[in-house]
Residue frames as qw, qx, qy, qz and C-alpha x, y, z in Angstrom:
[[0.117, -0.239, -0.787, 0.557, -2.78, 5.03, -7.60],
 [0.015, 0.525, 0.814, -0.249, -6.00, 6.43, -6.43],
 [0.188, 0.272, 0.025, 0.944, -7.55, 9.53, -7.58],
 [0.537, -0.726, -0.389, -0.183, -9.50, 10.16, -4.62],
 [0.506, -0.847, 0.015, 0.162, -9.41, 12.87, -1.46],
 [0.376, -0.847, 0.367, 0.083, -5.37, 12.98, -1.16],
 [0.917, -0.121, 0.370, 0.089, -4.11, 9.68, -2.34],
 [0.687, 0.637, 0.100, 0.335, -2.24, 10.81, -5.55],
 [0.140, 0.819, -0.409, 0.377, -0.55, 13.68, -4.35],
 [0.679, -0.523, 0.478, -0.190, 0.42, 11.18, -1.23],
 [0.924, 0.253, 0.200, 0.204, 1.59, 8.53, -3.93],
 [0.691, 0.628, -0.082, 0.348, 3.44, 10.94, -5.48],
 [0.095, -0.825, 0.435, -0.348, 5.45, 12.89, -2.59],
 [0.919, -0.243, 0.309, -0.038, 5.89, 8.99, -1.34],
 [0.868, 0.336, 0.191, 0.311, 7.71, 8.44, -4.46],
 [0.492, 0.716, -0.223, 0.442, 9.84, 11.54, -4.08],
 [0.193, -0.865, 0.444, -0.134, 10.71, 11.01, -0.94],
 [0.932, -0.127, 0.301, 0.159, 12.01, 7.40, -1.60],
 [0.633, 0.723, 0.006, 0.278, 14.32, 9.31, -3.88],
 [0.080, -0.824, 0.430, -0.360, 16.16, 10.85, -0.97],
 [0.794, -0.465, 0.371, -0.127, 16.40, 7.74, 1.09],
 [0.943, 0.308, 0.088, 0.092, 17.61, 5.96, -1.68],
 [0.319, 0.790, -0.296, 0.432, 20.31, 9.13, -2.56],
 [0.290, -0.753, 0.409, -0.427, 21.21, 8.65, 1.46],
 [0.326, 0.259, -0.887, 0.202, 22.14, 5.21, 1.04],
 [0.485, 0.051, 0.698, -0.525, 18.56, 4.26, 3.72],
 [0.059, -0.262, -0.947, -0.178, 16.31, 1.53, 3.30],
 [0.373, 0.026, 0.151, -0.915, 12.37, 2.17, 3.08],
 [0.053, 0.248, 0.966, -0.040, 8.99, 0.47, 3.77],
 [0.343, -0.246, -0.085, -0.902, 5.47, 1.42, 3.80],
 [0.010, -0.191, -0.838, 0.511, 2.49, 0.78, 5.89],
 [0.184, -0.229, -0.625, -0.723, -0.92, 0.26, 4.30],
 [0.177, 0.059, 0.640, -0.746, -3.94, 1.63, 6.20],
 [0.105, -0.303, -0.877, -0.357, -6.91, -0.50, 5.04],
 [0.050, 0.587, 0.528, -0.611, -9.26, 2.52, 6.54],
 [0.011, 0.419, -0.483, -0.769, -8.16, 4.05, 3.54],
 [0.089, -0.104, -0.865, -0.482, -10.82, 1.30, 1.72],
 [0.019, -0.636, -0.705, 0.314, -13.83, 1.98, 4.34],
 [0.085, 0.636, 0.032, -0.767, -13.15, 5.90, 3.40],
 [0.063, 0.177, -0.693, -0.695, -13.56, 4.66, -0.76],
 [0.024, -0.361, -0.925, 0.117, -16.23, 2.76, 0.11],
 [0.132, 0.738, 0.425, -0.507, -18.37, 5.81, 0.37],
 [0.578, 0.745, 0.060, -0.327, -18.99, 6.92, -3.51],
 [0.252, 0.633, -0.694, -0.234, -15.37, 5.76, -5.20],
 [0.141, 0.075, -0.984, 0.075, -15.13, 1.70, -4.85],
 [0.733, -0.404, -0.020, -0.546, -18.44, -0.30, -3.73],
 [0.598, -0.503, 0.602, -0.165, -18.10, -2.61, -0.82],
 [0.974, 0.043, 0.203, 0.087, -18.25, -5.84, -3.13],
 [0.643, 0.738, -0.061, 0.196, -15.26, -4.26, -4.89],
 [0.505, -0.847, 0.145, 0.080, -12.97, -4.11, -1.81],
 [0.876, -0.148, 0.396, 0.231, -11.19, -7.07, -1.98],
 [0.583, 0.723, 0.355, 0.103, -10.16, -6.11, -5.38],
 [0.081, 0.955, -0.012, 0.284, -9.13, -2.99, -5.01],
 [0.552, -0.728, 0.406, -0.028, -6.75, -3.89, -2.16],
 [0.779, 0.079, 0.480, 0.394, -5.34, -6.54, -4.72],
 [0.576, 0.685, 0.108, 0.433, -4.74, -4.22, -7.20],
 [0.274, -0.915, 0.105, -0.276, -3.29, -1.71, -4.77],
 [0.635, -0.484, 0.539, 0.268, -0.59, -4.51, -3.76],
 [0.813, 0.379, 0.339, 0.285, -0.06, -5.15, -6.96],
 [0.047, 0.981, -0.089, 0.166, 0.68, -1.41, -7.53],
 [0.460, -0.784, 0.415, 0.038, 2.99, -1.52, -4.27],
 [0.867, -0.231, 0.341, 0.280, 4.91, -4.91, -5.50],
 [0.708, 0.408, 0.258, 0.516, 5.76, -3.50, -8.97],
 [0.094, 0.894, 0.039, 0.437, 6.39, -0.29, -7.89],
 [0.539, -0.666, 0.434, -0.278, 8.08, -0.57, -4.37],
 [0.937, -0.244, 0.251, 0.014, 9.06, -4.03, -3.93],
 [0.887, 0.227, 0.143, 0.375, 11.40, -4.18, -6.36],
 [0.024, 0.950, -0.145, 0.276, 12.99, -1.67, -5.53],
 [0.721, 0.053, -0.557, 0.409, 16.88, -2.67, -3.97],
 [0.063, 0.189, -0.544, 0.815, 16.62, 0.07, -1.25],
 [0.578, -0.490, -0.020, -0.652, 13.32, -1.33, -0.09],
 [0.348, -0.443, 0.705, -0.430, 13.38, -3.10, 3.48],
 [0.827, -0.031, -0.558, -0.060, 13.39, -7.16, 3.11],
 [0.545, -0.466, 0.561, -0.413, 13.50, -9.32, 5.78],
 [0.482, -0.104, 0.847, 0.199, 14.94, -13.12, 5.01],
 [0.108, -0.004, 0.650, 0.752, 14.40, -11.91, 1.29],
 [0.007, 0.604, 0.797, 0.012, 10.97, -10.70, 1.87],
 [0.079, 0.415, 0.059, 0.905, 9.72, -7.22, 1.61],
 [0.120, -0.341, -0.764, 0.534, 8.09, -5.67, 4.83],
 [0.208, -0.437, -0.297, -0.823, 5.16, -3.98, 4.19],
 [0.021, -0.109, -0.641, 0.760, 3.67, -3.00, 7.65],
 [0.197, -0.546, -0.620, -0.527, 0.04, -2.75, 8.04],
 [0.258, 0.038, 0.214, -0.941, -2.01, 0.61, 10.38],
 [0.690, -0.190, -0.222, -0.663, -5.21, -1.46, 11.35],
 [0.073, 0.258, 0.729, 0.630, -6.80, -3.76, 10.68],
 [0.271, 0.253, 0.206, -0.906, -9.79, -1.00, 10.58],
 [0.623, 0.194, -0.252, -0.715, -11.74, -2.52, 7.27],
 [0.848, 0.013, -0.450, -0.279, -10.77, -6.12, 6.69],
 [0.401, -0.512, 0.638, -0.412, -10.71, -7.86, 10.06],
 [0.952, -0.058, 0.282, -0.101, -11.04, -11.57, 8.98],
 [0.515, -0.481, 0.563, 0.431, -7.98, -13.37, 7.99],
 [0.693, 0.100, 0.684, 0.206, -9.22, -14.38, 4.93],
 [0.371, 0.894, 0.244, -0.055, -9.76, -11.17, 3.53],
 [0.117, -0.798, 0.533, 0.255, -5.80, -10.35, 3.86],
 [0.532, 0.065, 0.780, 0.322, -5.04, -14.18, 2.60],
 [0.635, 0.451, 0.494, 0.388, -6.68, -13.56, -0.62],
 [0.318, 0.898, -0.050, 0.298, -5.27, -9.95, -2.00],
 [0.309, -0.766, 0.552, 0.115, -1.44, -10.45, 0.29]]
């Protein structure tokens, strides 16, 4: 993941606490806050590079998270919740990088 402001050490304490949920027999989900790309946008990522970035970032999440058997599906689907939308507010910008 990112190495910008917080994001890493937030990747990683993400990933240890999905270790406990997992040990406690609970399901888990996450909830991507696409403000998180306006706040990169400002010297780490340029704007044409959003899109991108938010595709590689689900990529990240699917091979890392999704497949995961204690992560939360819905009719065999993983839920990945989304906190916005704050950056990309046209549909088509989620169609092409979900």
């Amino acid at each position: 993941m990112d190495n910008f402001n917080d994001y890493a050490v937030n990747n990683q304490r993400t990933l240890a606490l999905f270790n406990y949920t997992r040990k406690a027999g609970l399901k888990f989900s996450l909830c991507y806050e696409d403000a998180t790309i306006k706040q990169e946008t400002n010297g780490f990522i340029t704007t044409s590079a959003a899109i991108s970035h938010a595709q590689q970032t689900m990529l990240y999440v699917q091979t890392n998270y999704f497949t995961d058997a204690s992560f939360l599906c819905l009719s065999n689907a993983p839920v990945l919740l989304n906190f916005g939308p704050q950056y990309f507010k046209n549909n088509s910008d989620w169609v092409s990088f979900l």
